[in-house]
C-alpha positions in Angstrom: 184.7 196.3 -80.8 182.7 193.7 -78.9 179.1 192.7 -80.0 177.7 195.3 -77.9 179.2 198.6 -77.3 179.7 200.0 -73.8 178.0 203.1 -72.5 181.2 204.6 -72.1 181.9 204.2 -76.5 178.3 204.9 -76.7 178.9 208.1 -74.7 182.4 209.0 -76.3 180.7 209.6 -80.0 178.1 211.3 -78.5 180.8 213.7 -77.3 182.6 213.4 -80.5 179.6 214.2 -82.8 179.0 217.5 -80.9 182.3 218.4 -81.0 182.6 217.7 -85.4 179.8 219.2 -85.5 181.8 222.8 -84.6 185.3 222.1 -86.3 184.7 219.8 -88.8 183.3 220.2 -92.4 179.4 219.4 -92.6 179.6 216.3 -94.4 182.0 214.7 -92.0 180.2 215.9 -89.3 177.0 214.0 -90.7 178.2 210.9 -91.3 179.6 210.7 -87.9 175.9 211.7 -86.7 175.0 208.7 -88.7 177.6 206.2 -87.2 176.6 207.2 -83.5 172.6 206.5 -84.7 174.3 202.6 -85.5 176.4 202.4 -82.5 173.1 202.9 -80.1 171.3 200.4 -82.3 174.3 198.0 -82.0 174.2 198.8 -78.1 170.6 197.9 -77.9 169.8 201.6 -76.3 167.8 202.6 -78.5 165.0 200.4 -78.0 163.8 198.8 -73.9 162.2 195.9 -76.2 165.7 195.6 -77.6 167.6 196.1 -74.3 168.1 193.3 -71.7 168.1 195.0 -68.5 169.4 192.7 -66.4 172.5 192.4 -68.8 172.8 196.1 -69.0 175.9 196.3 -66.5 178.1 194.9 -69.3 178.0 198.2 -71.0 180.3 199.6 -68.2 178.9 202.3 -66.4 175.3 201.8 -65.1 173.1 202.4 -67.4 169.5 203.7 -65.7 166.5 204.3 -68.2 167.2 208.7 -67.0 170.7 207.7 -68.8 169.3 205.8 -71.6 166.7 208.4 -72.4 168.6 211.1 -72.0 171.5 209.5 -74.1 169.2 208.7 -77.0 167.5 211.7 -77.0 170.8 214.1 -77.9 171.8 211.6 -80.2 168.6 212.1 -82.1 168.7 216.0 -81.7 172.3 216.0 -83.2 171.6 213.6 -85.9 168.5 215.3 -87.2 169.5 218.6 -87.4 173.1 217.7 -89.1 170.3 216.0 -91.6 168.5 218.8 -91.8 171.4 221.2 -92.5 172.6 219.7 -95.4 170.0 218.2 -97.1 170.6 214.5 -96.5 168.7 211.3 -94.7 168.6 211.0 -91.6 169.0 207.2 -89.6 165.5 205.3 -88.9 165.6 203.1 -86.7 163.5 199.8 -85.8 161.5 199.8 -83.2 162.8 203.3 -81.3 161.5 203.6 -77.9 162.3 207.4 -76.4 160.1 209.4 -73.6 161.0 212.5 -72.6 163.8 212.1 -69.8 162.3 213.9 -66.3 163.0 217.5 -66.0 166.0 218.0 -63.4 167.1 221.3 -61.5 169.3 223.2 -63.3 169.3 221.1 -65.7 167.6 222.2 -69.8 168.1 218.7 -71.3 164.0 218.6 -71.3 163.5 221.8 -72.1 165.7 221.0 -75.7 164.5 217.7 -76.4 161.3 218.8 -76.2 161.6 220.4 -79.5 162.4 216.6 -81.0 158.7 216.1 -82.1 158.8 219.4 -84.1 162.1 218.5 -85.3 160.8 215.3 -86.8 157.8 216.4 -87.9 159.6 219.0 -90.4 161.4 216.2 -92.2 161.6 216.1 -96.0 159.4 213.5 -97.2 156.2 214.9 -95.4 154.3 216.9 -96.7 153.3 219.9 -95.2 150.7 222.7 -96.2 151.4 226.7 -95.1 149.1 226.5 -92.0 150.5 223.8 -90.8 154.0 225.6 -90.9 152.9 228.6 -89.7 151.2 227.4 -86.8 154.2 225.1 -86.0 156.6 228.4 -86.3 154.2 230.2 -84.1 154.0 227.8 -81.3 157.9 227.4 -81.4 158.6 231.3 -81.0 155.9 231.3 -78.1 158.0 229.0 -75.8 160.5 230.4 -73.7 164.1 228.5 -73.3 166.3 230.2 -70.4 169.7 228.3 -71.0 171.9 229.6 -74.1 171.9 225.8 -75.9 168.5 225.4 -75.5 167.6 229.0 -77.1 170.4 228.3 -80.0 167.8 225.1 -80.5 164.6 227.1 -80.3 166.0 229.4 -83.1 167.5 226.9 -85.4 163.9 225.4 -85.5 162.5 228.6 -85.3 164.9 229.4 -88.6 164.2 226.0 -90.4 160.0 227.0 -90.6 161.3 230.4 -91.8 162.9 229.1 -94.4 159.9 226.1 -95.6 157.8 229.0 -95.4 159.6 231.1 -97.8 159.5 228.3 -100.4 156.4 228.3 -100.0 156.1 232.4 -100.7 154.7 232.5 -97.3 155.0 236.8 -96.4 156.2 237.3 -92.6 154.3 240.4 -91.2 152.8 241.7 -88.4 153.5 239.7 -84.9 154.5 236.8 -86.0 157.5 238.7 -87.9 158.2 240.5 -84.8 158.1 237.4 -82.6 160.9 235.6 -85.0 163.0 238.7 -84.9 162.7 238.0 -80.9 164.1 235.0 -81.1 167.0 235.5 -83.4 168.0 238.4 -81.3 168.0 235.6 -78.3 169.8 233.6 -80.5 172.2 236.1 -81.4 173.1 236.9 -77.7 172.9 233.3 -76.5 176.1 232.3 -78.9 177.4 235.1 -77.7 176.8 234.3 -74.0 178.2 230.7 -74.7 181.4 232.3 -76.1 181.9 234.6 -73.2 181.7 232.0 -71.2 183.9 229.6 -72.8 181.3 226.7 -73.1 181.5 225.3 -76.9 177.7 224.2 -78.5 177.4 222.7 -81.9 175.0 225.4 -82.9 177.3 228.2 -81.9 178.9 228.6 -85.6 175.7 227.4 -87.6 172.9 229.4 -85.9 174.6 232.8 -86.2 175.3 232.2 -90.1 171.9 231.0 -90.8 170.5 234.0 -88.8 172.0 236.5 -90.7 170.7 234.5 -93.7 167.5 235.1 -93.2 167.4 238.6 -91.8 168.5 239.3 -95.4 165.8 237.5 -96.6 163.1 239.6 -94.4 165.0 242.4 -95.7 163.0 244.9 -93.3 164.2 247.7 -91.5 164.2 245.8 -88.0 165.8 242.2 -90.1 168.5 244.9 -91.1 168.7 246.8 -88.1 170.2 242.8 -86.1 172.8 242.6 -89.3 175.4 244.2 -87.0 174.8 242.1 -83.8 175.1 239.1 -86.2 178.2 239.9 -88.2 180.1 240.4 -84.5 179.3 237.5 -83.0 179.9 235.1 -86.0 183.4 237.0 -86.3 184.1 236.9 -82.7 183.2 233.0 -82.8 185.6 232.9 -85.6 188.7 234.4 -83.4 187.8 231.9 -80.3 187.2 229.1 -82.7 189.5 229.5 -85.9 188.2 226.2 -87.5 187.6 225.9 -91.1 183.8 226.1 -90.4 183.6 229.0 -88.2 186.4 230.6 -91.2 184.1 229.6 -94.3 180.8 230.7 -92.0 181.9 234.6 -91.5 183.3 234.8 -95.3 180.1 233.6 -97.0 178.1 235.9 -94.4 180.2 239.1 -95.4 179.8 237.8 -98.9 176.1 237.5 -98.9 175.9 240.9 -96.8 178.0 242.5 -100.1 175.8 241.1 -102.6 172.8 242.3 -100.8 174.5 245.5 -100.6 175.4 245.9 -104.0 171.8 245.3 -105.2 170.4 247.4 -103.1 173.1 250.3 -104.2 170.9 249.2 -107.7 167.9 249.6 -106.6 168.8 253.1 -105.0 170.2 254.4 -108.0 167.1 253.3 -110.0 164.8 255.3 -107.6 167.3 258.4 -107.9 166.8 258.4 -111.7 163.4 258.2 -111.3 163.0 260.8 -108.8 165.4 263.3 -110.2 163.4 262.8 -113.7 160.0 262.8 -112.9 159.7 265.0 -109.1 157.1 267.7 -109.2 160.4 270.5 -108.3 162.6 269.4 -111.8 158.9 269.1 -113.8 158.3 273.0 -112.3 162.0 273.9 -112.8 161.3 272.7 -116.5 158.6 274.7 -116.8 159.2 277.9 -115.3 162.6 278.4 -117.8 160.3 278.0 -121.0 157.1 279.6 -119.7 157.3 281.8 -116.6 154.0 281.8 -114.3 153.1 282.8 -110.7 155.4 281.0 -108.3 152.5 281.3 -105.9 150.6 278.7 -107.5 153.1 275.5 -106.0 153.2 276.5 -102.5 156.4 275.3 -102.7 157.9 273.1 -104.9 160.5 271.7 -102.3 158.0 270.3 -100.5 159.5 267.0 -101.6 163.1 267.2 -100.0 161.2 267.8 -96.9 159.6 264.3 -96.9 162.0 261.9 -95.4 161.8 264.0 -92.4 158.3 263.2 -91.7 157.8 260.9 -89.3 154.9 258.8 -90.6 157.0 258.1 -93.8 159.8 257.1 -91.9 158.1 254.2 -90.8 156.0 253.9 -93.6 154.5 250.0 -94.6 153.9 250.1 -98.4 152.4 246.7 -98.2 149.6 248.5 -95.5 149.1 251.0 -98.5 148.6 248.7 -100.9 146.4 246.7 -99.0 144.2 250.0 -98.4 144.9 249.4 -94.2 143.1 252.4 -92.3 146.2 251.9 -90.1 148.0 254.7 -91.7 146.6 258.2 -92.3 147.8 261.6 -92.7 148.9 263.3 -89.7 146.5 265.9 -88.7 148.7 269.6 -89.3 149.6 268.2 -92.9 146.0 268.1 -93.7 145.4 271.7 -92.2 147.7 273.1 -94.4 146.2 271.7 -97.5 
């Protein structure tokens, strides 16, 4: 390699480092991210103090400041988030110099790199408080991103404050709960648009996974209700792309997905036990064999077996109830009649 890398070798492991970041194993992936961070410095792109301008033809192709910026910023984008993703340090370098490149038609470049600052802000060795997290996460699932890669960016941020905030035994709940489960049902569709159209994104086998993670963290009715949508598009990623990520991807998902079934089969049975023990109808069954009375004085004891069709308690929020909200009363004919 000469002292200074061309545009063109720059540009090649820019390529390559999306494309490991699909098919190969995370680790690999990674340290390729990291290699492509050197090859910039190497190249002198990655700073204009660093960069001689008027030798900047030796690179090969021409390299403008739109190019430069637009080249450093993806390589930052991809090297963070394979950082991110698996726990390890990402490359600092000396003196980086990067503007946003200028929006073009047709073109979301922008509109994803403009997530870089958020990105960076969320990195391991700062320190952040709840608020700070939660106001990031809500100004993230506020912006709208049209193009499939750039929502597959939104919700991988969007899914990295979900998770800091869960360390943190932050609760998601009322419109900021429904405004993530927006975005990972973009996010969902997007991978799926990008598959039907036969255009390959490193987040296309990541984002899926880590979106049915946490919808079985949430663990709420709508979380649940997105599990489906989820499962099929990781699997259907898995038949287009049968690499060894997209193959260990679906098989931990279905595995988590079991587990999560299997303990909720738990909990169900614990609440049956309960129920069939302790419900007004076996306590009154129990009674009336050993001491007869007037049936009339239960207006009926199956009242119970008729709850679940009720509509309020369909939908009913135990945490509201707890918290003694005024949100949710009893409709007004059960009151009438008693």
């Amino acid at each position: 390699m000469s002292v200074h890398p061309s545009l063109d070798i720059v540009t090649a492991w820019v390529l390559r480092v999306a494309y490991m970041r699909m098919t190969a194993p995370a680790h690999a992936s990674w340290m390729a991210s990291c290699m492509l961070m050197h090859t910039l410095e190497a190249a002198g792109i990655h700073s204009t103090h660093v960069l001689d301008w008027s030798s900047a033809g030796e690179l090969g192709q021409a390299l403008t400041p739109e190019i430069r910026k637009r080249i450093l910023g993806v390589a930052q984008h991809l090297n963070i988030w394979m950082s991110f993703d698996i726990g390890r340090s990402r490359v600092h370098l000396q003196t980086l110099d990067f503007d946003l490149p200028a929006p073009r038609e047709g073109s979301y470049t922008t509109e994803l790199l403009e997530l870089l600052p958020h990105s960076e802000n969320l990195n391991p060795d700062k320190s952040v408080d709840v608020l700070d997290l939660k106001n990031s996460l809500a100004t993230i699932v506020e912006r709208h991103h049209s193009a499939p890669p750039s929502v597959l960016a939104q919700c991988n941020l969007t899914l990295l404050l979900c998770r800091r905030l869960r360390t943190l035994n932050f609760h998601f709940q009322g419109s900021l709960l429904n405004q993530v489960l927006s975005v990972t049902a973009r996010g969902i569709q997007a991978a799926q648009d990008l598959l039907d159209d036969c255009a390959p994104w490193h987040h296309v086998v990541n984002v899926p996974f880590q979106i049915i993670c946490i919808l079985l963290a949430l663990d709420t009715p709508a979380a649940i209700a997105q599990l489906n949508d989820g499962i099929k598009t990781l699997s259907n990623i898995q038949l287009v792309y049968p690499t060894d990520a997209a193959k260990e991807a679906l098989s931990t998902a279905c595995l988590l997905i079991h587990l999560h079934r299997k303990r909720k089969e738990a909990d169900l049975k614990t609440l049956s036990e309960i129920v069939s023990t302790y419900s007004p109808s076996v306590l009154f069954d129990q009674q009336f064999a050993t001491q007869p009375q007037n049936i009339n004085d239960w207006s009926s004891h199956t009242w119970l077996e008729s709850l679940p069709e009720m509509p309020d308690l369909q939908t009913f929020d135990i945490d509201r109830f707890l918290n003694g909200s005024s949100e949710w009363s009893l409709p007004s004919d059960w009151t009438q009649g008693l």
